[in-house]
N, C-alpha and C positions, 0 to 999 in steps of 0.2 A: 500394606502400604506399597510394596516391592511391586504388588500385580497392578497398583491402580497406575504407578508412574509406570510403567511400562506399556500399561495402555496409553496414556495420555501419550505419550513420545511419537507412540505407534498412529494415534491420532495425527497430530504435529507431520509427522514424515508423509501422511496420505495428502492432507491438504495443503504443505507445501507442495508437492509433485505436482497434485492437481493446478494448480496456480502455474508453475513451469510449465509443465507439457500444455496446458489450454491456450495458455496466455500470454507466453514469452517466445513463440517462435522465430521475433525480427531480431535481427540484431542490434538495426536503431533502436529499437524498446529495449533491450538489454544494456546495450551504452547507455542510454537516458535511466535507466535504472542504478544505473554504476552512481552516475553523478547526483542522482534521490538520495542514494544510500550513504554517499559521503558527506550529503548534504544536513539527510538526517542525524547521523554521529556527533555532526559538529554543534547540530540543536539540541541532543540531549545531553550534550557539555552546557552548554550555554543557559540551558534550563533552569540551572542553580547557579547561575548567576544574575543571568537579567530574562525572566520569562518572558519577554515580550519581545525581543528577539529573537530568540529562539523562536517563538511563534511566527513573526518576519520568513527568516530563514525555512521555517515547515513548510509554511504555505506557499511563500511564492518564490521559492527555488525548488527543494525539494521536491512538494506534493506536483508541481506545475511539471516539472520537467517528469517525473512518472507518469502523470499521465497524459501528458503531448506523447509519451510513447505506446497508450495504448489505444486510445482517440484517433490517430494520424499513420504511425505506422505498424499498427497489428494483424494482421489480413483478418478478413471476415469471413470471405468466402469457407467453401464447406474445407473441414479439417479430413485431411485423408489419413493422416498419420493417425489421429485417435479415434477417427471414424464417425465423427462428431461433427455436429452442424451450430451455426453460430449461435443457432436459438437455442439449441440443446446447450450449449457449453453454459449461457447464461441463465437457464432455469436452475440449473445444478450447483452455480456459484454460491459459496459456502455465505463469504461477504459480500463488498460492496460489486457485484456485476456494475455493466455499463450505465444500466437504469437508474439503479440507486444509486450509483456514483455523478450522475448529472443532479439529482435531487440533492446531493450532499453539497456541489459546487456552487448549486445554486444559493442553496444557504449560505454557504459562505461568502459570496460574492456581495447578496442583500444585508448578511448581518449585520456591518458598517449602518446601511442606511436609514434607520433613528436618529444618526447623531445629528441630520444633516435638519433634522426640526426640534431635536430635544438635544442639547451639548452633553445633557448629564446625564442622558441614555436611562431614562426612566428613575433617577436619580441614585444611578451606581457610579458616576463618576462626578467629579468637580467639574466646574466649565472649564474647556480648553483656553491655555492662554496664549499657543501659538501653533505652527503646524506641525512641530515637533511629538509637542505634548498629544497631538491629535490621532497622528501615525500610533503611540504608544497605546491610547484605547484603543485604536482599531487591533492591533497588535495582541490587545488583553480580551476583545471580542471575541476572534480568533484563535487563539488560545483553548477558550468556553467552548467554542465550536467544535474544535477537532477532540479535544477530549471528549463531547458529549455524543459526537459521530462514533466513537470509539464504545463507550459506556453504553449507547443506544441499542446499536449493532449485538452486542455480548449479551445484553440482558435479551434480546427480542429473541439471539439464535437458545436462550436459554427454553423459549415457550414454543420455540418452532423446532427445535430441532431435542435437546439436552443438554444439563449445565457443562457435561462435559466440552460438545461443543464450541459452545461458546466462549470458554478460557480458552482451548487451544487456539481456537479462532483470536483472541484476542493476543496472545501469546504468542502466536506467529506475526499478527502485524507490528508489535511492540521491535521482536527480535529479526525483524525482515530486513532491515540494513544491516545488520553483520551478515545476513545469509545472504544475501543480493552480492555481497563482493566478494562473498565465495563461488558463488554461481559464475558473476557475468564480470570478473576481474579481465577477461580477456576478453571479451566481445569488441573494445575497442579495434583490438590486435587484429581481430577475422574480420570485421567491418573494414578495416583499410583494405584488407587483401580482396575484396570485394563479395564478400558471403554477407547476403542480406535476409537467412533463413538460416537458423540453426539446425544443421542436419543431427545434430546428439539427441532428438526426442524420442526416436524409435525403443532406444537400449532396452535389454530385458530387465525381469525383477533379480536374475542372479548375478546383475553386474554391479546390485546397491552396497553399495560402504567398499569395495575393490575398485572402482573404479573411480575416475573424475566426477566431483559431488554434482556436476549436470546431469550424470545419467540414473541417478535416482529416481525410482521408476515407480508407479501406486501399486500402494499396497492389495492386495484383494482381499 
């Protein structure tokens, strides 16, 4: 039991780096990470109380401001730091790359639109009796969605890749807001001073756990 969590962790620590070092060189993406991450905390409080805000809340703060910052401002161009090219970084991605992340947004964006010829969305809900109540299925739609984004994702890396895999993988996006504002708690701070590229991606592997949790470095 002692060897398989320690591989798991050791799992966990590569494809979180990898996601940093690829993925998060801007600093705007790192601020708009910050504000995901707080965003997300305050959804999975809110989740046991009213899911349907909390679902509000994931999608269109949270999830939106994460990815305006990797849409908008993540450079594309070739990575010299890892030696990687955009296309390269994107075959490699564990989860959701750019691809599969417009296929996901897209879903979400359409899942609403049944309600707009059927109120009771194939008759999983009562007809709406005002626009309250209407935000609230869209709300519980949404909800369905990103769980099933989630569940979809784990089970697929389970046939593509290994079960192992695919828990880490899902186990990293789960626990990605606490680790986001460990990460990029000051990115605000260096984005004022005007740094719009995180120069900490280079660090070695013998700087991991002694140093600032940004210069955690992949494993080999």
């Amino acid at each position: 039991m002692g060897r398989i969590m320690k591989d798991f962790i050791d799992a966990l620590r590569v494809q979180r780096w990898d996601d940093h070092r690829y993925y998060h060189h801007s600093r705007i993406n790192q601020s708009l990470h910050l504000v995901s991450a707080i965003s997300f905390l305050f959804a999975y409080v809110m989740v046991f109380k009213d899911p349907a805000m909390a679902a509000l809340i994931g999608w269109l703060l949270a999830m939106t401001s994460r990815q305006i910052g990797h849409f908008f401002f993540e450079p594309r161009d070739y990575d010299v730091v890892n030696d990687a090219s955009h296309e390269h970084k994107e075959e490699i991605k564990v989860g959701y790359n750019l691809r599969r992340k417009v296929v996901l947004l897209a879903i979400w964006a359409m899942s609403p639109l049944p309600l707009r010829f059927d109120p009771t969305y194939f008759g999983i809900f009562s007809a709406h009796a005002d626009g309250a109540e209407l935000v609230r299925h869209i709300a519980q739609i949404w909800l369905v969605v990103g769980a099933g984004g989630l569940l979809f994702r784990t089970v697929q890396l389970f046939f593509l890749k290994d079960i192992q895999t695919g828990l880490v993988w899902a186990t990293k996006i789960l626990t990605d807001p606490f680790h986001d504002i460990v990460l990029y708690h000051k990115a605000p701070f260096y984005l004022l001073q005007g740094e719009l590229i995180d120069p900490h991606l280079t660090a070695g592997y013998e700087d991991y756990e002694e140093e600032d949790p940004e210069e955690i470095p992949r494993a080999s």
